[in-house]
PyMOL Python script that loads the backbone (N, CA, C, O; Angstrom):
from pymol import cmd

cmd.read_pdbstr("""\
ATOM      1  N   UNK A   1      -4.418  18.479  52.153  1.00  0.00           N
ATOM      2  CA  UNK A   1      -3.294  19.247  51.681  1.00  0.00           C
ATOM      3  C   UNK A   1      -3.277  20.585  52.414  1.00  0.00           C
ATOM      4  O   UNK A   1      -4.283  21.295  52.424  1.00  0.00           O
ATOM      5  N   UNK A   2      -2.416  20.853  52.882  1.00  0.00           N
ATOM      6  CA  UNK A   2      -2.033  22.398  53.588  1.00  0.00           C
ATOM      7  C   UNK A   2      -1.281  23.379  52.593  1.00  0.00           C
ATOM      8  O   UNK A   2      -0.181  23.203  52.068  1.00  0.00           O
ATOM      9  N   UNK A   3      -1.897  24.148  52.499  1.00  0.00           N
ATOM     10  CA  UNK A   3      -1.250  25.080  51.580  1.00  0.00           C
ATOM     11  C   UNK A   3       0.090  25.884  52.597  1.00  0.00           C
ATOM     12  O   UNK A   3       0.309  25.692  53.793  1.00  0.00           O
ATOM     13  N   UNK A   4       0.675  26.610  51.847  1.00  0.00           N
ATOM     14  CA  UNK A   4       2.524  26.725  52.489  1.00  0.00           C
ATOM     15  C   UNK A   4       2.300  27.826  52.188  1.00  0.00           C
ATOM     16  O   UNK A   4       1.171  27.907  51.705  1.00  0.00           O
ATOM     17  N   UNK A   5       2.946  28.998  52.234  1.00  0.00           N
ATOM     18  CA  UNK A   5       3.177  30.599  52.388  1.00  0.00           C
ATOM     19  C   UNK A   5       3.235  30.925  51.082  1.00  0.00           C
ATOM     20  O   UNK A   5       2.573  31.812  50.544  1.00  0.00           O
ATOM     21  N   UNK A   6       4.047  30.193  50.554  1.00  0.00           N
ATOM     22  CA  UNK A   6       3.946  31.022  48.974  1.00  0.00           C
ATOM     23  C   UNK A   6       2.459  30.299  47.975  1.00  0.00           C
ATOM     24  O   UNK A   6       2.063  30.942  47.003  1.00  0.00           O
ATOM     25  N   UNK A   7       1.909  29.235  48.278  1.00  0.00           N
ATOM     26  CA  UNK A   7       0.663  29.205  47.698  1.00  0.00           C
ATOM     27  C   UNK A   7      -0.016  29.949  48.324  1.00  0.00           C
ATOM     28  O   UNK A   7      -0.503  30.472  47.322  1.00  0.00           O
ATOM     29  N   UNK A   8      -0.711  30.715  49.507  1.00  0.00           N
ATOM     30  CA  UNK A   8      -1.039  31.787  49.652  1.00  0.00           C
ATOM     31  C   UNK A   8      -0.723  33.011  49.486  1.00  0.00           C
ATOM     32  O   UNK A   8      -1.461  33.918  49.870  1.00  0.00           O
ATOM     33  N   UNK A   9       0.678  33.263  48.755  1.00  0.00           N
ATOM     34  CA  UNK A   9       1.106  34.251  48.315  1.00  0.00           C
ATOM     35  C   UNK A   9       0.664  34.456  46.763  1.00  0.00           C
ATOM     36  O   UNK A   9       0.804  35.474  46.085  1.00  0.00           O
ATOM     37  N   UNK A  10       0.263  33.582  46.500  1.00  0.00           N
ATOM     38  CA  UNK A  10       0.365  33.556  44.913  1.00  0.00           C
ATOM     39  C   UNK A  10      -1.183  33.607  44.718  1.00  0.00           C
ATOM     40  O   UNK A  10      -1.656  34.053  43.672  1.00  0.00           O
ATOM     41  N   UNK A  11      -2.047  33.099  45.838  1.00  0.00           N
ATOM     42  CA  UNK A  11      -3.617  33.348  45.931  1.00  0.00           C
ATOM     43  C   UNK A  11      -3.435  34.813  45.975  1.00  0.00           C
ATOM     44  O   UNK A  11      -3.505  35.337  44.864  1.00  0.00           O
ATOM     45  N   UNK A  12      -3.196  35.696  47.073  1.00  0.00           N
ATOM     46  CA  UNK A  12      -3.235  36.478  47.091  1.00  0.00           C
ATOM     47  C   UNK A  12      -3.369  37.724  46.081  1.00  0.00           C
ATOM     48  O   UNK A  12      -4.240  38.591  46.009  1.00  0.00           O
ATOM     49  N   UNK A  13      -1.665  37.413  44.980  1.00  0.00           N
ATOM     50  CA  UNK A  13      -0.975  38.116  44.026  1.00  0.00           C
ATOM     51  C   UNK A  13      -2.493  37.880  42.576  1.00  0.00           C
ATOM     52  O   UNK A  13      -3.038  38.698  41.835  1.00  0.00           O
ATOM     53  N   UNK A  14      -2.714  36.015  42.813  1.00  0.00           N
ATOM     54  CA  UNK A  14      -3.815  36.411  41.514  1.00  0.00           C
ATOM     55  C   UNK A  14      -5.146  37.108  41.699  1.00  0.00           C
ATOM     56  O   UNK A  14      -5.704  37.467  40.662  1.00  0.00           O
ATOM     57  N   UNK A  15      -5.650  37.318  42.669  1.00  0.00           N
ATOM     58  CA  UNK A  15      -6.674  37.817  43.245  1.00  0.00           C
ATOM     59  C   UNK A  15      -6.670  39.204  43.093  1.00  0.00           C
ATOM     60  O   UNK A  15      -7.668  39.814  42.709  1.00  0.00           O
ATOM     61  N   UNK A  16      -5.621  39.733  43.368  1.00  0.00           N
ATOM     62  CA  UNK A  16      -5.314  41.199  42.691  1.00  0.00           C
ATOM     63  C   UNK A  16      -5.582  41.494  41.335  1.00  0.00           C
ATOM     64  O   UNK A  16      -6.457  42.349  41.197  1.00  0.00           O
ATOM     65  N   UNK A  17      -5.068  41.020  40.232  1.00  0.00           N
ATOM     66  CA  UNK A  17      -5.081  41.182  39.212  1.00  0.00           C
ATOM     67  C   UNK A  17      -6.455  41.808  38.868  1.00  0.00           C
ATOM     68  O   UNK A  17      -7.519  41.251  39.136  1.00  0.00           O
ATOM     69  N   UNK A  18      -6.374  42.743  38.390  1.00  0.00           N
ATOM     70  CA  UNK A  18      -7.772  43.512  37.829  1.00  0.00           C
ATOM     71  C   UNK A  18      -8.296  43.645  36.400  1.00  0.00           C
ATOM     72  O   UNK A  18      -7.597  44.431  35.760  1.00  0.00           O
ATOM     73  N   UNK A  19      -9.693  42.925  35.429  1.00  0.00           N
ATOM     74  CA  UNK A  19      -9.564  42.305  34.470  1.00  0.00           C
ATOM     75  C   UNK A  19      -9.910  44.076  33.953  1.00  0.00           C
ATOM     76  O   UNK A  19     -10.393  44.950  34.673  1.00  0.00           O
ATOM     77  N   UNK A  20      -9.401  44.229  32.223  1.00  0.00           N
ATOM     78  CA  UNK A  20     -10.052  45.317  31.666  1.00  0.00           C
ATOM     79  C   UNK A  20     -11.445  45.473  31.292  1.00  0.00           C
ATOM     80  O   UNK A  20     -12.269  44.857  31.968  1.00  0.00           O
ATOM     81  N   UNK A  21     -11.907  46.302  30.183  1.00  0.00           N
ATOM     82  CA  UNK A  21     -12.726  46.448  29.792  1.00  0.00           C
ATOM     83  C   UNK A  21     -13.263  45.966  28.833  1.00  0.00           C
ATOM     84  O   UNK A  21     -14.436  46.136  28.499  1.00  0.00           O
ATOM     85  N   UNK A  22     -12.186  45.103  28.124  1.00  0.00           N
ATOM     86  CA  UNK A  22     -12.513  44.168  26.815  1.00  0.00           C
ATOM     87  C   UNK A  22     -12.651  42.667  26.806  1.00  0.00           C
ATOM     88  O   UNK A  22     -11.998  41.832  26.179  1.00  0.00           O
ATOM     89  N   UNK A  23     -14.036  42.464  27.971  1.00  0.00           N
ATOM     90  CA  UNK A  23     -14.315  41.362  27.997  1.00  0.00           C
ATOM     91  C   UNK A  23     -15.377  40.578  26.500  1.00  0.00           C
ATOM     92  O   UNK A  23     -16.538  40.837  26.182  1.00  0.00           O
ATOM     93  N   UNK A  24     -14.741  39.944  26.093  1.00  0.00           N
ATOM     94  CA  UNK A  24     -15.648  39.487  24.835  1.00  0.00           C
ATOM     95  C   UNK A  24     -16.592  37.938  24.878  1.00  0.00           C
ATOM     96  O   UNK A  24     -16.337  36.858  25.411  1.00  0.00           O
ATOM     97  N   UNK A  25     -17.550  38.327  24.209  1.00  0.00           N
ATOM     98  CA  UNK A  25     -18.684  37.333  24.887  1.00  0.00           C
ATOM     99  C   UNK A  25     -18.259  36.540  26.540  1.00  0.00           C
ATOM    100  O   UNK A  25     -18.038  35.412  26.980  1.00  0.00           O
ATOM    101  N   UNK A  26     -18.322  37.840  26.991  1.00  0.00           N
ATOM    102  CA  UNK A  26     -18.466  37.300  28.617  1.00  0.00           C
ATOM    103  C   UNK A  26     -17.295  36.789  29.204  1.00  0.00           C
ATOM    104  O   UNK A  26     -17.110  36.519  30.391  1.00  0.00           O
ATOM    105  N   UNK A  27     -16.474  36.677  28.195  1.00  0.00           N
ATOM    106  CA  UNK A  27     -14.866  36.133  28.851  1.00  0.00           C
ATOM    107  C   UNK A  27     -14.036  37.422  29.303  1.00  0.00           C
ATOM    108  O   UNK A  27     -14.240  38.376  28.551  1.00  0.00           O
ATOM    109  N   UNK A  28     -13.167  37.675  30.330  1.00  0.00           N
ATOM    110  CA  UNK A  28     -12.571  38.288  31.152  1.00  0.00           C
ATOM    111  C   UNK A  28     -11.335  38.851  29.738  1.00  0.00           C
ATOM    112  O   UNK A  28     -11.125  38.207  28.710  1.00  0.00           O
ATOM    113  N   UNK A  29     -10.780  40.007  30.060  1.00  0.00           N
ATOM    114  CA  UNK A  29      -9.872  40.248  29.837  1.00  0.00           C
ATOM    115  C   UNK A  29      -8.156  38.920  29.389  1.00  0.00           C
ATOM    116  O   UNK A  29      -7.329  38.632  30.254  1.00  0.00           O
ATOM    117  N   UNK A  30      -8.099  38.494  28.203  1.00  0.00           N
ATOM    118  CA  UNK A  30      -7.025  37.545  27.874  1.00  0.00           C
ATOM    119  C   UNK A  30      -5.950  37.728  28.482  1.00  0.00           C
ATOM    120  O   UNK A  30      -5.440  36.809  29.123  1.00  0.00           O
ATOM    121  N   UNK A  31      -5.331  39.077  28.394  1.00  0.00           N
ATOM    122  CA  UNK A  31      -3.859  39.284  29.122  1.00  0.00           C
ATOM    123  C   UNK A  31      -4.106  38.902  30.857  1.00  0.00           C
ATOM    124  O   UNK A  31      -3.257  38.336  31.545  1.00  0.00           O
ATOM    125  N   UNK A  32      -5.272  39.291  31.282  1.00  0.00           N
ATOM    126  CA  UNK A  32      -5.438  39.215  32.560  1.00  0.00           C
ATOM    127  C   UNK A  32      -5.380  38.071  33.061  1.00  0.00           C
ATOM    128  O   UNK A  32      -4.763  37.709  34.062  1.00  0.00           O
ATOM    129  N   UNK A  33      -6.244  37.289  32.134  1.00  0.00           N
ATOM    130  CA  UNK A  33      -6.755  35.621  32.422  1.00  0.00           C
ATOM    131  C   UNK A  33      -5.378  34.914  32.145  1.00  0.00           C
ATOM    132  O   UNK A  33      -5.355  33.786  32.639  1.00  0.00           O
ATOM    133  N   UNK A  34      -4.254  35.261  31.506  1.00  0.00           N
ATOM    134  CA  UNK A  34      -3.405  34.519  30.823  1.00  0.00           C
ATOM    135  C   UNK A  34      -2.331  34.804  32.337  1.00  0.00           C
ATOM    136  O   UNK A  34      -1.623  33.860  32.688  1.00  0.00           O
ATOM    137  N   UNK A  35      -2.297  35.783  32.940  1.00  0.00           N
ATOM    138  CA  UNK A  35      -1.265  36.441  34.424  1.00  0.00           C
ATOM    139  C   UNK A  35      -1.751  35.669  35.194  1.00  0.00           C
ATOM    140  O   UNK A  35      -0.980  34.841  35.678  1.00  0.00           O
ATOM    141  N   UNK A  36      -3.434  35.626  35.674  1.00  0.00           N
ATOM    142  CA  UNK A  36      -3.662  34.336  36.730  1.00  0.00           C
ATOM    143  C   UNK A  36      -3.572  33.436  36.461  1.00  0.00           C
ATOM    144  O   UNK A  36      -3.467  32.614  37.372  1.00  0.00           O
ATOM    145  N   UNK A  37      -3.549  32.975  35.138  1.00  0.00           N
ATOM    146  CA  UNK A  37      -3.553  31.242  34.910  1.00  0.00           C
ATOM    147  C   UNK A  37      -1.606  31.087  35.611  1.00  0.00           C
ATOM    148  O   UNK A  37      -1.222  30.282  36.459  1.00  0.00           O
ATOM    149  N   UNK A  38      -0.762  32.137  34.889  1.00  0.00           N
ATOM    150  CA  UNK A  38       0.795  31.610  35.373  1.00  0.00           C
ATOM    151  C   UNK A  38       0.666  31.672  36.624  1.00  0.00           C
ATOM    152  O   UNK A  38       1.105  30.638  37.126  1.00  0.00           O
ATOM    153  N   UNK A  39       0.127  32.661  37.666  1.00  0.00           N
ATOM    154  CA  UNK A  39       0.483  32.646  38.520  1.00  0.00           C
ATOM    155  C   UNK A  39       0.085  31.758  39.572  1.00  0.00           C
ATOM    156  O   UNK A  39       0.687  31.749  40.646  1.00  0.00           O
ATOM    157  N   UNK A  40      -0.843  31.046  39.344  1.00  0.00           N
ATOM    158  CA  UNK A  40      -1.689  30.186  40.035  1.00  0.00           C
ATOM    159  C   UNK A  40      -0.910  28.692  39.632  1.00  0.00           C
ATOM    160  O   UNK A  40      -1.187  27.653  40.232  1.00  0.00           O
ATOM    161  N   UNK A  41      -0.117  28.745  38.764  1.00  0.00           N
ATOM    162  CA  UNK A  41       0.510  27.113  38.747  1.00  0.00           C
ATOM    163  C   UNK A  41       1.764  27.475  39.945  1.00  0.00           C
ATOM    164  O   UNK A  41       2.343  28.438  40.447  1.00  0.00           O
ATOM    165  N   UNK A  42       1.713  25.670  40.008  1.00  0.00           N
ATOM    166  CA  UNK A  42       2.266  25.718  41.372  1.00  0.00           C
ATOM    167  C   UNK A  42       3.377  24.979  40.900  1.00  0.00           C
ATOM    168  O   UNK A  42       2.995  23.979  40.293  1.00  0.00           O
ATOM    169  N   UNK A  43       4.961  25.124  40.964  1.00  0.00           N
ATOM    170  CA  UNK A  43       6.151  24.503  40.048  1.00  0.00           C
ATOM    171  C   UNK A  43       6.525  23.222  40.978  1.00  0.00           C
ATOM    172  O   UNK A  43       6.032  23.163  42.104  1.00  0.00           O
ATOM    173  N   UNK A  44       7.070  22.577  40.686  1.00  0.00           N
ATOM    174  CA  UNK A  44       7.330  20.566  41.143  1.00  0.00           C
ATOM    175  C   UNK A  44       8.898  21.120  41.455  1.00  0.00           C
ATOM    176  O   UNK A  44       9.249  20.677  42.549  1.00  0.00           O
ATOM    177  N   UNK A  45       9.770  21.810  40.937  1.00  0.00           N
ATOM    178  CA  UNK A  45      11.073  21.681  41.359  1.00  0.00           C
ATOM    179  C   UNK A  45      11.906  23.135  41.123  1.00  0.00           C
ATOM    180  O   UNK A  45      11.505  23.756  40.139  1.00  0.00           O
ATOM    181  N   UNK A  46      12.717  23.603  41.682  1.00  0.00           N
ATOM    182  CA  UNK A  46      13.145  24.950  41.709  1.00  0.00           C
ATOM    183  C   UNK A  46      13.574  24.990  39.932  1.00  0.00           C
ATOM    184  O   UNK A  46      13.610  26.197  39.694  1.00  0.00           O
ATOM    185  N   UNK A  47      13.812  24.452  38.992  1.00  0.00           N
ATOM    186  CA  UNK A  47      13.727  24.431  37.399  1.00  0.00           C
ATOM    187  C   UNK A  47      12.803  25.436  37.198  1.00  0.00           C
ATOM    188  O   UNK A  47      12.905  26.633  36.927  1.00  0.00           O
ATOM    189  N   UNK A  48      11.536  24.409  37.459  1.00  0.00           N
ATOM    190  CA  UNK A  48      10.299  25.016  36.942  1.00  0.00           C
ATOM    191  C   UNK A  48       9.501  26.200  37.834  1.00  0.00           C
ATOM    192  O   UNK A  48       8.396  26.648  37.530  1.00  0.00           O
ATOM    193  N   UNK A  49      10.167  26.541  38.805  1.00  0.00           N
ATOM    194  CA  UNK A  49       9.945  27.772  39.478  1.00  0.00           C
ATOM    195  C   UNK A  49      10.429  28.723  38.707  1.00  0.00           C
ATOM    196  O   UNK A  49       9.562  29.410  38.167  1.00  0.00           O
ATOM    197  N   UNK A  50      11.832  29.069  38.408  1.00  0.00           N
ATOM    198  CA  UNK A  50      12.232  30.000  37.460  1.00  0.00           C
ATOM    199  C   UNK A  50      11.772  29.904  36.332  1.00  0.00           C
ATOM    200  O   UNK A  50      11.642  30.968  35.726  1.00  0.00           O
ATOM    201  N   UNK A  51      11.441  28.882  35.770  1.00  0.00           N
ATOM    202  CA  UNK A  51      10.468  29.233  34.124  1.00  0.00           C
ATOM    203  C   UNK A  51       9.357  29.955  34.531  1.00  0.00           C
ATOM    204  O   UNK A  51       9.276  31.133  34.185  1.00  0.00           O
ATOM    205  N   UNK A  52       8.277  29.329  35.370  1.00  0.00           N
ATOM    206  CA  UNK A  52       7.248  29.774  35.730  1.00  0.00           C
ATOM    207  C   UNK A  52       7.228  31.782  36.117  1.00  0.00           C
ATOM    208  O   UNK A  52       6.413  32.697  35.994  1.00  0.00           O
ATOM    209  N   UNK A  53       8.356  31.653  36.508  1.00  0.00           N
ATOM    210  CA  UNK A  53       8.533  33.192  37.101  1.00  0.00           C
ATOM    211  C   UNK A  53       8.560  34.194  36.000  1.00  0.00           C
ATOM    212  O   UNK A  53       7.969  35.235  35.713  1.00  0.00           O
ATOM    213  N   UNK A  54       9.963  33.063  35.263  1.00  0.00           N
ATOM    214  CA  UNK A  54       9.914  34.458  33.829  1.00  0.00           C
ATOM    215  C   UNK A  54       8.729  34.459  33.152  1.00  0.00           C
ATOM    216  O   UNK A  54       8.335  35.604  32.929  1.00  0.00           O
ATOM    217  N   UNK A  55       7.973  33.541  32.720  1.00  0.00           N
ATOM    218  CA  UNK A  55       6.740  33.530  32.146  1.00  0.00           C
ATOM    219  C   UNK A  55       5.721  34.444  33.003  1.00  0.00           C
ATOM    220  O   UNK A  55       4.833  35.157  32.533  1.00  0.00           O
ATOM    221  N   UNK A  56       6.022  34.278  34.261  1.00  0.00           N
ATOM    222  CA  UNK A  56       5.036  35.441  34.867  1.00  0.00           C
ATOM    223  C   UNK A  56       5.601  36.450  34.698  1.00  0.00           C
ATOM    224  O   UNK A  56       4.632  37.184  34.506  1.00  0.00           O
ATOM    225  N   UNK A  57       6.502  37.111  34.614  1.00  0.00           N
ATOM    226  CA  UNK A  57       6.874  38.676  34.100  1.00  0.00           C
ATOM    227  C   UNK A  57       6.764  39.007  33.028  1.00  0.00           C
ATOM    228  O   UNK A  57       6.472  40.180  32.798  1.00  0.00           O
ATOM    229  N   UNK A  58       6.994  37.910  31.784  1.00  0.00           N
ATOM    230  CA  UNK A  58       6.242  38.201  30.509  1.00  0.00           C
ATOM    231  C   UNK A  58       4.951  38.539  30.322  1.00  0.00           C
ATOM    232  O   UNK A  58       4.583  39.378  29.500  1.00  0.00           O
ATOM    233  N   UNK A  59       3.918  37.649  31.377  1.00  0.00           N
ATOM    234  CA  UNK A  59       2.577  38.210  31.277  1.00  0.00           C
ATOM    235  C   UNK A  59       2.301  39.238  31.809  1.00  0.00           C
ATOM    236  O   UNK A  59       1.344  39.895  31.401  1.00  0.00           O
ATOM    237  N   UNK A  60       3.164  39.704  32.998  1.00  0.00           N
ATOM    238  CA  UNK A  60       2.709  40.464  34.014  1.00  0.00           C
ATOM    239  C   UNK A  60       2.995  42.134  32.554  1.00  0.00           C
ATOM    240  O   UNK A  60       2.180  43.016  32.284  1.00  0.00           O
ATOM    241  N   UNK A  61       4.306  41.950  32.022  1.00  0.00           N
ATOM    242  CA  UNK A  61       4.326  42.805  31.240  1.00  0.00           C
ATOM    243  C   UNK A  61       3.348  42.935  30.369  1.00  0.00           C
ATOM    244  O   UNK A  61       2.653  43.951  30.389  1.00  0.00           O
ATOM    245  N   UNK A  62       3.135  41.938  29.467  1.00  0.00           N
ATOM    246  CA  UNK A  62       1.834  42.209  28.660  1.00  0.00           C
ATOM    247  C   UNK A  62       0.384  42.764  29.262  1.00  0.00           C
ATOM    248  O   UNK A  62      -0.219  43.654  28.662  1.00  0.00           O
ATOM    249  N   UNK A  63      -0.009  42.317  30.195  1.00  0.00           N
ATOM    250  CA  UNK A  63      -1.052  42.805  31.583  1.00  0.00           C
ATOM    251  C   UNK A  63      -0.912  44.528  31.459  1.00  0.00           C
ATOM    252  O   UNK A  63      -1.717  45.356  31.031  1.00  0.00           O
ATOM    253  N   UNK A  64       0.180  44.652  31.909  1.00  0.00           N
ATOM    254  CA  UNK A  64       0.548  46.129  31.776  1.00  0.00           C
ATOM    255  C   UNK A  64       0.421  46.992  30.305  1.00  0.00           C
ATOM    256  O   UNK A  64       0.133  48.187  30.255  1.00  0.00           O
ATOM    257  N   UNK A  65       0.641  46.304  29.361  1.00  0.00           N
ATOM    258  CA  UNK A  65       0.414  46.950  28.282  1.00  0.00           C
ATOM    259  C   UNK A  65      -0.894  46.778  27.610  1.00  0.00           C
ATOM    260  O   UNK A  65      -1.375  47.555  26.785  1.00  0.00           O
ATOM    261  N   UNK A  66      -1.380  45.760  28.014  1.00  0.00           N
ATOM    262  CA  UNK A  66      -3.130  45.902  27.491  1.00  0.00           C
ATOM    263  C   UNK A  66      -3.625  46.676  28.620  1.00  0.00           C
ATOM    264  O   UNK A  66      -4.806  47.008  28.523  1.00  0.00           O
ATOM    265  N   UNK A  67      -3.074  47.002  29.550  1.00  0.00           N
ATOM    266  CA  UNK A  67      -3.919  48.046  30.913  1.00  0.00           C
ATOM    267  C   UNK A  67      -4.176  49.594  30.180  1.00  0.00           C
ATOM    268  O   UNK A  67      -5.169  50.249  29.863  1.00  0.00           O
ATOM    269  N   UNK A  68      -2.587  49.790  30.101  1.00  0.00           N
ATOM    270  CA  UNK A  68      -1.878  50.761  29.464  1.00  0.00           C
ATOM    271  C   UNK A  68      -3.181  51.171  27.768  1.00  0.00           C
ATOM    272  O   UNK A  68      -3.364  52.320  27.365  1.00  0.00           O
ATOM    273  N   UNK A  69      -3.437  50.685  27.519  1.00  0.00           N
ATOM    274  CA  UNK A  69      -4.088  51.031  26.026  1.00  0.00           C
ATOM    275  C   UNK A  69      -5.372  51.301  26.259  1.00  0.00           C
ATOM    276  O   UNK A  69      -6.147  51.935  25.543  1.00  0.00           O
ATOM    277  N   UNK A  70      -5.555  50.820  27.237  1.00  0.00           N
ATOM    278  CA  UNK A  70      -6.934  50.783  27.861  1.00  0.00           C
ATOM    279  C   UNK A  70      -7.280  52.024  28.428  1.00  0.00           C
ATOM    280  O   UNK A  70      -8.457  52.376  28.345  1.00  0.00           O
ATOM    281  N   UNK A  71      -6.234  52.949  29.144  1.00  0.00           N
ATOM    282  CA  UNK A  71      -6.608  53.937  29.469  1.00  0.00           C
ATOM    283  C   UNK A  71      -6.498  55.343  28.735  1.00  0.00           C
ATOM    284  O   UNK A  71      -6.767  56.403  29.300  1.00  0.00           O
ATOM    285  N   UNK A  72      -5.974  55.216  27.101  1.00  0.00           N
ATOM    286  CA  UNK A  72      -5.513  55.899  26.296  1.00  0.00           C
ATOM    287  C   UNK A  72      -6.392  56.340  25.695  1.00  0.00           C
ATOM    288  O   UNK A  72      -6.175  57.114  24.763  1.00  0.00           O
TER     289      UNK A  72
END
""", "prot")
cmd.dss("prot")
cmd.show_as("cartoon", "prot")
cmd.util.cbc("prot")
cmd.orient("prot")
């Protein structure tokens, strides 16, 4: 399998993601883990590309607001 530009785009984008400080028994940050899990699925038909997307801006928002509390 050859990966295509936007599966390396999307390696890229989850690889970024930076987990907080409220890792509990050893598990990563939830909002964080919940942004790479969307962003790392890979959609079957332009449908499920746009679900996938809004669901990633929902997390990406939540991401931001558990970041956000974190530094308060």
């Amino acid at each position: 399998m050859i990966p295509t530009i936007n599966t390396k785009m999307r390696w890229l984008y989850m690889m970024n993601v930076k987990s907080c400080t409220k890792a509990i028994k050893g598990v990563d940050c939830k909002c964080a883990d919940k942004l790479r899990r969307n962003i790392i699925r890979l959609p079957t038909n332009m449908y499920e590309e746009k679900r996938f997307n809004k669901e990633i801006e929902r997390s990406y928002l939540n991401y931001l607001n558990c970041r956000n509390k974190e530094h308060k």
